[in-house]
One Martini backbone bead per residue (centre of mass of N, CA, C, O) as a GRO file, in nm:
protein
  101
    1UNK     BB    1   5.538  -0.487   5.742
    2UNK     BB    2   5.446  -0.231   5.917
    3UNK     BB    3   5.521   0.070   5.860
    4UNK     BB    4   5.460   0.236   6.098
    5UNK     BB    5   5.559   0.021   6.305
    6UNK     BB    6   5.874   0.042   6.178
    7UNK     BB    7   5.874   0.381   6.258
    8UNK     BB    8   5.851   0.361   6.542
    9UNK     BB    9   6.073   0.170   6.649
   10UNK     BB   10   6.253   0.306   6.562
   11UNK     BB   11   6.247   0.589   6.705
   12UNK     BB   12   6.270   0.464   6.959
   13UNK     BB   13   6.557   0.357   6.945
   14UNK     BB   14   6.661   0.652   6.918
   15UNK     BB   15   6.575   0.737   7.195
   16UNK     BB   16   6.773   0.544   7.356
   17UNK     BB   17   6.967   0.644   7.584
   18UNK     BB   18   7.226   0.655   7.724
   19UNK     BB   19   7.295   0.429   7.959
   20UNK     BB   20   7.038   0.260   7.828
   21UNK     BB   21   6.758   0.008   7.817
   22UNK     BB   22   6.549  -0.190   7.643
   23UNK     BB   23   6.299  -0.404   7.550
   24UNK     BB   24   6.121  -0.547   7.322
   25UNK     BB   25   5.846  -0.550   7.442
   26UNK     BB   26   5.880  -0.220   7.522
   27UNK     BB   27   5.869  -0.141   7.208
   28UNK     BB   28   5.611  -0.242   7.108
   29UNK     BB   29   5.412  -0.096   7.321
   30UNK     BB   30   5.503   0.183   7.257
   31UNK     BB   31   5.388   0.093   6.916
   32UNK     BB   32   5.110  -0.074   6.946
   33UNK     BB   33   5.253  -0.373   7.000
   34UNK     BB   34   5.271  -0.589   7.265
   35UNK     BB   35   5.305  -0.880   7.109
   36UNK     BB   36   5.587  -0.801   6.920
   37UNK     BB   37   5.869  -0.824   6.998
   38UNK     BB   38   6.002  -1.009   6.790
   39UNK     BB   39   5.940  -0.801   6.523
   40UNK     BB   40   6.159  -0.629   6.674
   41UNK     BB   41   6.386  -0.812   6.629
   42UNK     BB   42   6.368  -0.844   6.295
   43UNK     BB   43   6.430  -0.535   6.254
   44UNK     BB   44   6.731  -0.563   6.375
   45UNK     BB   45   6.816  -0.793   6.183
   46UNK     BB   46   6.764  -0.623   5.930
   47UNK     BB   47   6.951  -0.377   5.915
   48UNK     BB   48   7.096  -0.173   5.773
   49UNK     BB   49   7.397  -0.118   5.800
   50UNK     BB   50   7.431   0.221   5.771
   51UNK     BB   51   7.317   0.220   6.063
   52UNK     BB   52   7.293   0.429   6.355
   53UNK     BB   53   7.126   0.265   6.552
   54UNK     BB   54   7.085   0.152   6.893
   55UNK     BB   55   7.062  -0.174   6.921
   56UNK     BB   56   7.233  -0.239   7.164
   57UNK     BB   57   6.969  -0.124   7.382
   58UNK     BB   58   6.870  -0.382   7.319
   59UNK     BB   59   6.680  -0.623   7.531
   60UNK     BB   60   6.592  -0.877   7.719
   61UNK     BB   61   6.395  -0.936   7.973
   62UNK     BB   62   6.614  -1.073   8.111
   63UNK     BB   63   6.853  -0.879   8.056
   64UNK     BB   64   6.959  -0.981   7.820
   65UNK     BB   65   7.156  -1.108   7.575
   66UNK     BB   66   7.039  -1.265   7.252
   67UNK     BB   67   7.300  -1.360   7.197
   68UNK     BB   68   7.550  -1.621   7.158
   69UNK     BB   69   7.766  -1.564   7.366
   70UNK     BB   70   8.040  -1.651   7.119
   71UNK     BB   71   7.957  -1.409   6.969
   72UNK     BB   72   7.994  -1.081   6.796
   73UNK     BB   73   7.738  -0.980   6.880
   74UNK     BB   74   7.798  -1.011   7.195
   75UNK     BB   75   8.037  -0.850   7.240
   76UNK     BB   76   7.953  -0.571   7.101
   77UNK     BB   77   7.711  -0.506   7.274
   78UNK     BB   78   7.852  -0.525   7.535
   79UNK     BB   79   8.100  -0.343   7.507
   80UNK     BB   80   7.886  -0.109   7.446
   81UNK     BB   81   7.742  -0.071   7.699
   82UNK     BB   82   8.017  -0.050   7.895
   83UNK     BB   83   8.064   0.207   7.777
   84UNK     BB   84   7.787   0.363   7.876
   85UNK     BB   85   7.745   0.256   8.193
   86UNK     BB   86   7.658  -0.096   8.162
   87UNK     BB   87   7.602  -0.322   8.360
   88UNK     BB   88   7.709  -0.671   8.422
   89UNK     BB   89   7.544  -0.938   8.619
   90UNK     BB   90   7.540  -1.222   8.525
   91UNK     BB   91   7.449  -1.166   8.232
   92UNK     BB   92   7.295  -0.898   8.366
   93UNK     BB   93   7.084  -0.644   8.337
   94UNK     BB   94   6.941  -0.406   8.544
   95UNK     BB   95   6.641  -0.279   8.492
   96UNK     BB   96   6.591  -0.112   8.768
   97UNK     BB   97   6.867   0.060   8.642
   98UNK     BB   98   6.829   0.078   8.291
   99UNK     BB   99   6.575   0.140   8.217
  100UNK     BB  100   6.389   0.288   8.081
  101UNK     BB  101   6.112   0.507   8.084
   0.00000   0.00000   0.00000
């Protein structure tokens, strides 16, 4: 994966305030690579463990957290989002009210 574009990315979720989310494609979009929405989620998936980046504050264009409800990791994101006083109705979280701009 380009260099350049995986420092894009980090720099934007590192970005991205408290108490906002961005979408997976709004973030490869801002990185100028506007198709590329999956390879932003590969970037998250690969985290090193002792990363400090807010991976927590993307979410899937549909407003949902993309991991699967049942899971540890469905659980830690959405805790996170709710501390920061991200609201989530039916599994989904209002665009219109928390996505950064």
């Amino acid at each position: 994966m380009e260099e350049e574009f995986k420092r894009r990315v980090y720099t934007l979720i590192g970005a991205i305030p408290a108490g906002h989310v961005a979408t997976y494609g709004q973030i490869a979009k801002l990185a100028g690579a506007p198709r590329h929405a999956r390879a932003v989620g590969f970037l998250l998936k690969n985290l090193p463990k002792e990363s400090t980046l807010p991976w927590y504050r993307v979410i899937n264009g549909q407003g949902k957290i993309s991991f699967p409800e049942d899971s540890e990791k469905f659980v830690e994101q959405q805790e996170r989002l709710l501390a920061e006083g991200v609201k989530m109705c039916s599994g989904k979280v209002s665009l219109r009210t928390f996505q950064w701009q």
